[in-house]
N, C-alpha and C positions, 0 to 999 in steps of 0.2 A: 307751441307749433309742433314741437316733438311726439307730446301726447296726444294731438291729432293725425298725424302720418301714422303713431303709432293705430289708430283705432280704423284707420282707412287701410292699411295693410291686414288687416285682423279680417275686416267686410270682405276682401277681396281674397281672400283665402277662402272663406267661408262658400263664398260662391265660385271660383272655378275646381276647387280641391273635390269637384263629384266623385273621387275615386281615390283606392288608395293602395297599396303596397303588396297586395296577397298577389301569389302567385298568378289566377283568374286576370286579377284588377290591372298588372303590369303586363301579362299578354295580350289583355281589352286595348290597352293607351300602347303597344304598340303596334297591335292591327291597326289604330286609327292613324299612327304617325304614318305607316305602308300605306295606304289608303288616302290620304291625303297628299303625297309623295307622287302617287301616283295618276293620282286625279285633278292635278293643279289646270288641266284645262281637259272636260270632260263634258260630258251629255247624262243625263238623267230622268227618268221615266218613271210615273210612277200612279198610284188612286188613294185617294184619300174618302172613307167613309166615315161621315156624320150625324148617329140615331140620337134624338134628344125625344125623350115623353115628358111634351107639354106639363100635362098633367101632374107628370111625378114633379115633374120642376116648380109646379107653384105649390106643392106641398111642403117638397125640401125647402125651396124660401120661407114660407108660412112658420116652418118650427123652427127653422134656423130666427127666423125674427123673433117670434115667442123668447124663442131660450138666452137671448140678445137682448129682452126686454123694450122690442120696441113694440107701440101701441098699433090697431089693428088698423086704422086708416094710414100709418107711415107701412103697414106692410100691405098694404089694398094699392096705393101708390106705387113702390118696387114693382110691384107683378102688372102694371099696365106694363110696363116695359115689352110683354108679351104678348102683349095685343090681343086681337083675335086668335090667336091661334091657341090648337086643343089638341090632344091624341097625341098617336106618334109621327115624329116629321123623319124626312132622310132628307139628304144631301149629298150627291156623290160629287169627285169634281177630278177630273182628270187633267194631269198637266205634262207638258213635258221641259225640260231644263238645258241648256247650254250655258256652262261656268268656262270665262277664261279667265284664271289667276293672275296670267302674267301681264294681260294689257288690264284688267278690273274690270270685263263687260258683260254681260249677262242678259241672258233672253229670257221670257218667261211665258210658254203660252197652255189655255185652260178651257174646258169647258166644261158645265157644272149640268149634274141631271136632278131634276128635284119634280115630284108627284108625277115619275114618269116621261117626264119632256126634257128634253136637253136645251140646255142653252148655252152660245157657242160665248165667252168669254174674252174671244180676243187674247191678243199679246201683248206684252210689255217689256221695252228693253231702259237697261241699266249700262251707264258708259261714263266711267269717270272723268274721261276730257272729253263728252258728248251731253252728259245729260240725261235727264228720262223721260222716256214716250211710251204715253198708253194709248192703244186702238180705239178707235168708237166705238168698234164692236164691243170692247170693255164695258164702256160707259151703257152700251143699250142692252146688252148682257145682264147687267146689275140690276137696268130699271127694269127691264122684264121679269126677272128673277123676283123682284120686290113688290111687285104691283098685282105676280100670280100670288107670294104669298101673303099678301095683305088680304085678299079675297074679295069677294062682293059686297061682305058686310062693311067692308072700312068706305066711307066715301071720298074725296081729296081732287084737287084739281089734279094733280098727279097721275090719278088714274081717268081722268076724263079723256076720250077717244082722240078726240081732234089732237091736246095737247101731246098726243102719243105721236100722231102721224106727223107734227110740226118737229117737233124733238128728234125722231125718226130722221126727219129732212134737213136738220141742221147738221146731223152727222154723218148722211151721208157725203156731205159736201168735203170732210177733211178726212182720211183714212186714220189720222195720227193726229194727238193732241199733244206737243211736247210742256210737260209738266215743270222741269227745271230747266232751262236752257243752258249749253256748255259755258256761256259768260259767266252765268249765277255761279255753276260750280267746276269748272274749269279747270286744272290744275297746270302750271308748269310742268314742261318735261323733268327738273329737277327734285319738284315736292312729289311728282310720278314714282321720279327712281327711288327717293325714300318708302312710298307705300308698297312701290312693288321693287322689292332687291334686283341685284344682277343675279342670274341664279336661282329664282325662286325664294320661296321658304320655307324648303329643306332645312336647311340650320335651326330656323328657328322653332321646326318638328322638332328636330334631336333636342336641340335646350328644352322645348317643351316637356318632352321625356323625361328629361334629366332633371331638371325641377320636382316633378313627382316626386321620382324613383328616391331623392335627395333631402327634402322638403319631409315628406312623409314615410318613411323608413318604418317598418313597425305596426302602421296603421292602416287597419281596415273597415269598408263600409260594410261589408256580407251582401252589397248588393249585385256583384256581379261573379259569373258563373258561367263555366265554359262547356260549350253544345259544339257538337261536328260542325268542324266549317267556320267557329268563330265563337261569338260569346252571346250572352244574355245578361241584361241589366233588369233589376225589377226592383219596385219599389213601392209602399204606399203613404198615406200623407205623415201618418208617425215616426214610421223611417226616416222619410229626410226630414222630419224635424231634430230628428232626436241625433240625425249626422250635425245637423249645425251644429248640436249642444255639444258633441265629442270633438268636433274639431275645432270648435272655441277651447275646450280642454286641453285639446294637444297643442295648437299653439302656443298657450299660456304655458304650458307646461315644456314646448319645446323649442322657447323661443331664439335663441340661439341657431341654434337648427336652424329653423323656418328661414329668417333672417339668412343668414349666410344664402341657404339657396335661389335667396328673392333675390337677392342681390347679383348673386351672378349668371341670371335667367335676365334681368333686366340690362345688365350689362352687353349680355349676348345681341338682345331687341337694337341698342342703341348702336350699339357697332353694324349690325346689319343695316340700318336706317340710316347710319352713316351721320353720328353726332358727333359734333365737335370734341375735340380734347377735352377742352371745357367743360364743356354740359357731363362729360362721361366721369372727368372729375366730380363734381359737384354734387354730383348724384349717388355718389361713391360716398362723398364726405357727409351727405345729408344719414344715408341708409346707415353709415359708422356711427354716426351720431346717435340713432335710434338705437343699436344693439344696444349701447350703453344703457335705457330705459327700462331694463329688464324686469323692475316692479313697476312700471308703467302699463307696461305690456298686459303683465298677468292680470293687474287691476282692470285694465279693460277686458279682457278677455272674459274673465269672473264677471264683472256688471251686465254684458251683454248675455252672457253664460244665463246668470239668475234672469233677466228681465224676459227669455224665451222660453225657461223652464215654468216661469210662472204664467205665461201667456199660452201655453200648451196645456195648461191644468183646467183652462176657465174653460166652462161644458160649452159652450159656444165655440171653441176654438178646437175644440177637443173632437167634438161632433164634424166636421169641416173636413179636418185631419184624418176624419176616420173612414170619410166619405171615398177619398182622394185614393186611386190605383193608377199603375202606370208599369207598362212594361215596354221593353226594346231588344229585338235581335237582330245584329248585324253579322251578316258569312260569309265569305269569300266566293263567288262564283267566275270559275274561270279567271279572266287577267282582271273581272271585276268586283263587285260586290252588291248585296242584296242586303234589305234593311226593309225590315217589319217592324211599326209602333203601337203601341196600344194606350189609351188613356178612357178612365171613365172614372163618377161619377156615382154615385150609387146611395142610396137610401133607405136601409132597412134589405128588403129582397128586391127592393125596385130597380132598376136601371133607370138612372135620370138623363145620364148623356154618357154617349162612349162616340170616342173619334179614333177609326183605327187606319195605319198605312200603309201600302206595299210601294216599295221603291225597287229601282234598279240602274245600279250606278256602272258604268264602263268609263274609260279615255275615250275620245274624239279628237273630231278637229276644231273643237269648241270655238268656231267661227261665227262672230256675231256681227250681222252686218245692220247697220245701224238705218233708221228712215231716212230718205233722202229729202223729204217732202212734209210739214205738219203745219198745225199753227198755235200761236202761241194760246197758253192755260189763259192769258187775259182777256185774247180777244173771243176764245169761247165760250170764257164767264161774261160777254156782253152781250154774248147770243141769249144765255140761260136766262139772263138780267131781262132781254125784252120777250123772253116767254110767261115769267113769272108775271112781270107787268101786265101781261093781256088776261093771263089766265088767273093770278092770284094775284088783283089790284090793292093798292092803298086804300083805306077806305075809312082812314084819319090820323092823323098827325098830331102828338101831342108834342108840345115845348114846354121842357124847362128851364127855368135859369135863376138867378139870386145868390149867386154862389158869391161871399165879400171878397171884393178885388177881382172879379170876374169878368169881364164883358162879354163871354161870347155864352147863349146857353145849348142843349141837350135836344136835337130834333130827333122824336122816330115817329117812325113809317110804322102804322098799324093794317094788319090784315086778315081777310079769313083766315089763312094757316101761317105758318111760322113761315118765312121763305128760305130755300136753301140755296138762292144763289145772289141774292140781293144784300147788300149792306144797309142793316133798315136804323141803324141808328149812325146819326153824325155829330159835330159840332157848328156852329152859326151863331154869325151876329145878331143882333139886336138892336135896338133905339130907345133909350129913356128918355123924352121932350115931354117937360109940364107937367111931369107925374102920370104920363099914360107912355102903354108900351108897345113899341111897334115891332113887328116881324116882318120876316123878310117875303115879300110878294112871289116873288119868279119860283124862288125854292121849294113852297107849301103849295102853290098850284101846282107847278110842273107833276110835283110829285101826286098829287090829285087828279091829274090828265087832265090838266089843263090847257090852253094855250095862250101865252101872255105876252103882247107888242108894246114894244115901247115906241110912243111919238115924238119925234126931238124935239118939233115946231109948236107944240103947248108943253112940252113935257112932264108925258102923263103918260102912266102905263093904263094899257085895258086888259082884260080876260075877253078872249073873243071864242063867241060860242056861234052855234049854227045861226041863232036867233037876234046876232048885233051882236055890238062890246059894251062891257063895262067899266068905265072907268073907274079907277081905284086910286084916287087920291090920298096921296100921305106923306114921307119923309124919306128925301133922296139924299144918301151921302156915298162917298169914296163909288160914284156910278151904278149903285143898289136902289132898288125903291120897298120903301121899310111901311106897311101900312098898320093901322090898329089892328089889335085883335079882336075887337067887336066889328071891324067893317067886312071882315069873312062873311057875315052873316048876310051882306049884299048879295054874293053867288050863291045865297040859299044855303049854304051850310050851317051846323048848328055849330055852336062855341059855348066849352064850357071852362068854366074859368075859376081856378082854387088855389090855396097854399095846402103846400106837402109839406114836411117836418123844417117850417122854414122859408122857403124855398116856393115860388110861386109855379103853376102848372097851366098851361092850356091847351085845350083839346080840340080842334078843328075837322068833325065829324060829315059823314054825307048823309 
């Protein structure tokens, strides 16, 4: 147990430790502790741009898989992913942000420009004893967004007109769809005052700080670097790999250190959270316990050390790494702060993808009022459920079953396209009488658009179509009527009927 704490403290080093000791790197973490201090409920504004070349990107795929060794139909496969689409795309998408720390609530609204046209996005709020709500405009934001860049050439009931103006008109009908309801995630006022302190978390800025400043004495990344007004972080994918590798080094090598400062960094956490005597103990006695580990530690350290250094060697992981750019400046403007990102992507002299950001953060009244009015994510997955139905039908049903000790088998719903709001596979009973096997009636038609009556006074189900009913005679138990799987072929359907590895299959086609 010790040598796993010990190698779960080692990962979690590796990932918050982005930074380290130099003079730059401790002015960087504490413009951010200011900035965070001062923005615990704030407003933020900002454009995020998205260039990706098609093109360059299924090359970069293409040698990336080559040099991966994988065969050219598993890499003709990955690049469907991309569809139709070719050349250069943009995406721009503008948002604006309201954070308030101290209740946890959050607003989020967008809208995205792409070949020229805008499209309004909607908003979306976050509320820890509320829940979350996205707009419809969200939802018809995305499909329009998705259905311009599919284009002409993709065909789908998705993009078919009517099913745009019906969709259209489901959402107009609720302004808000609430996603989580305050019940699902709810919190007491008490597990509240633990997420969010009396006071903020200020304190746990400063420990944050101190953690560094303590933790890592001595060590630096080179990656950051101080410009008027603030800092600059840069980085490309060798860099941080090769930060993992040295600070797997320094902890193994400082592990004393490290240790002491985790410990009373997490101590700090649990006191502001407000844990028990107890628990403050225990946690105390567990992290003593580990210092003792001290060739624990380094052997883990070293294992993960070699198994990254050697994973950074192989030309596929190498090529990835070398691809990978990324820069950040953050500056103080007035009482607020300004933060420009850059990430790309790049292939020889190509540009594959670059997404760059201009933000701008101030204080407010980061007042987030929450919807008064939505409906719930279920009942507007039963709208989407009776669109799919009309527009992308079932149009066969296979069952499986044979599974030993089993009785129930494996129904799915098969259709032109994959459906994205319907649950097309379920579980269901079955009937073994005499050595033939019955299914279940109601379930395989219904889901066929069918309609199916039952008569109590002979009792006997029919399928009743424009043309009269058919009766479908078979086996009634626990108030089911279970019929053969050859008697489908009554309503003119085909059935086809086989064993899979085992396992028997039938397919109930129109």
């Amino acid at each position: 147990m010790r040598k796993k704490l010990a190698a779960l403290l080692c990962a979690v080093m590796c990932i918050t430790a982005f930074t380290g000791c130099s003079k730059a790197e401790l002015g960087y973490l504490q413009m951010s502790v200011d900035m965070l201090n001062s923005l615990e409920v704030c407003e933020a504004s900002g454009k995020v741009n998205v260039d990706l070349d098609v093109d360059a990107m299924k090359e970069y795929v293409a040698e990336l898989s080559k040099v991966a060794g994988y065969t050219d139909e598993v890499t003709q496969e990955s690049l469907k992913e991309l569809g139709t689409l070719k050349g250069k795309q943009s995406v721009v998408i503008d948002y604006t942000l309201k954070m308030n720390m101290d209740t946890l609530d959050y607003y989020l609204g967008m809208d995205m420009t792409y070949g020229g046209k805008k499209y309004a996005m909607g908003d979306m709020y976050f509320g820890m004893t509320d829940g979350i709500y996205v707009s419809s405009k969200t939802i018809w934001g995305i499909y329009e967004l998705t259905r311009d860049m599919a284009g002409a050439d993709k065909t789908s009931y998705l993009l078919d007109e009517n099913f745009a103006k019906e969709l259209k008109a489901t959402l107009d009908q609720s302004k808000y769809i609430n996603l989580i309801s305050m019940e699902e995630m709810g919190l007491t006022e008490e597990e509240m005052a633990q997420i969010s302190p009396d006071g903020g978390f200020s304190e746990l800025y400063a420990s944050v700080f101190e953690f560094y400043k303590n933790a890592f004495a001595g060590f630096t990344t080179n990656m950051v670097s101080e410009v008027s007004g603030g800092y600059k972080v840069q980085a490309d994918g060798k860099a941080v790999a090769q930060l993992v590798v040295d600070l797997l080094d320094y902890v193994g090598s400082n592990p004393d250190t490290v240790m002491t400062a985790t410990t009373a960094y997490m101590m700090d956490v649990m006191k502001v959270m407000k844990s028990s005597e107890e628990e403050i103990a225990e946690f105390k006695a567990q992290m003593d316990a580990v210092k003792g580990e001290v060739a624990s530690m380094k052997e883990t350290t070293d294992a993960l050390k070699a198994m990254i250094q050697q994973a950074i060697a192989t030309p596929v992981v190498s090529d990835v790494l070398d691809s990978f750019k990324y820069e950040a400046t953050i500056t103080r403007s007035g009482a607020g702060y300004n933060a420009k990102e850059s990430f790309g992507i790049t292939n020889g002299s190509k540009s594959v993808l670059k997404v760059t950001s201009d933000s701008a953060m101030k204080a407010g009244s980061g007042k987030v009022v929450m919807p008064t009015s939505s409906v719930s994510v279920s009942a507007f997955q039963e709208k989407l459920v009776g669109l799919t139905e009309k527009y992308n039908p079932v149009t066969a049903i296979s069952v499986l079953w044979g599974w030993e000790g089993d009785s129930e088998a494996m129904l799915t719903k098969e259709r032109a396209e994959v459906s994205l709001a319907s649950n097309d596979t379920e579980m269901t009973d079955y009937v073994v009488k005499d050595g033939r096997v019955y299914l279940p009636l109601r379930m395989i038609c219904e889901a066929m658009g069918e309609t199916v009556e039952w008569n109590k006074d002979d009792k006997t189900a029919y399928v009743v179509r424009e043309g009269g009913k058919t009766a479908m005679d078979g086996v009634l138990q626990d108030g089911k009527s279970f019929i053969s799987v050859r008697d489908f072929e009554k309503l003119g359907y085909t059935v086809d009927y086989k064993a899979v590895d085992g396992l028997k299959e039938a397919t109930v086609s129109k």
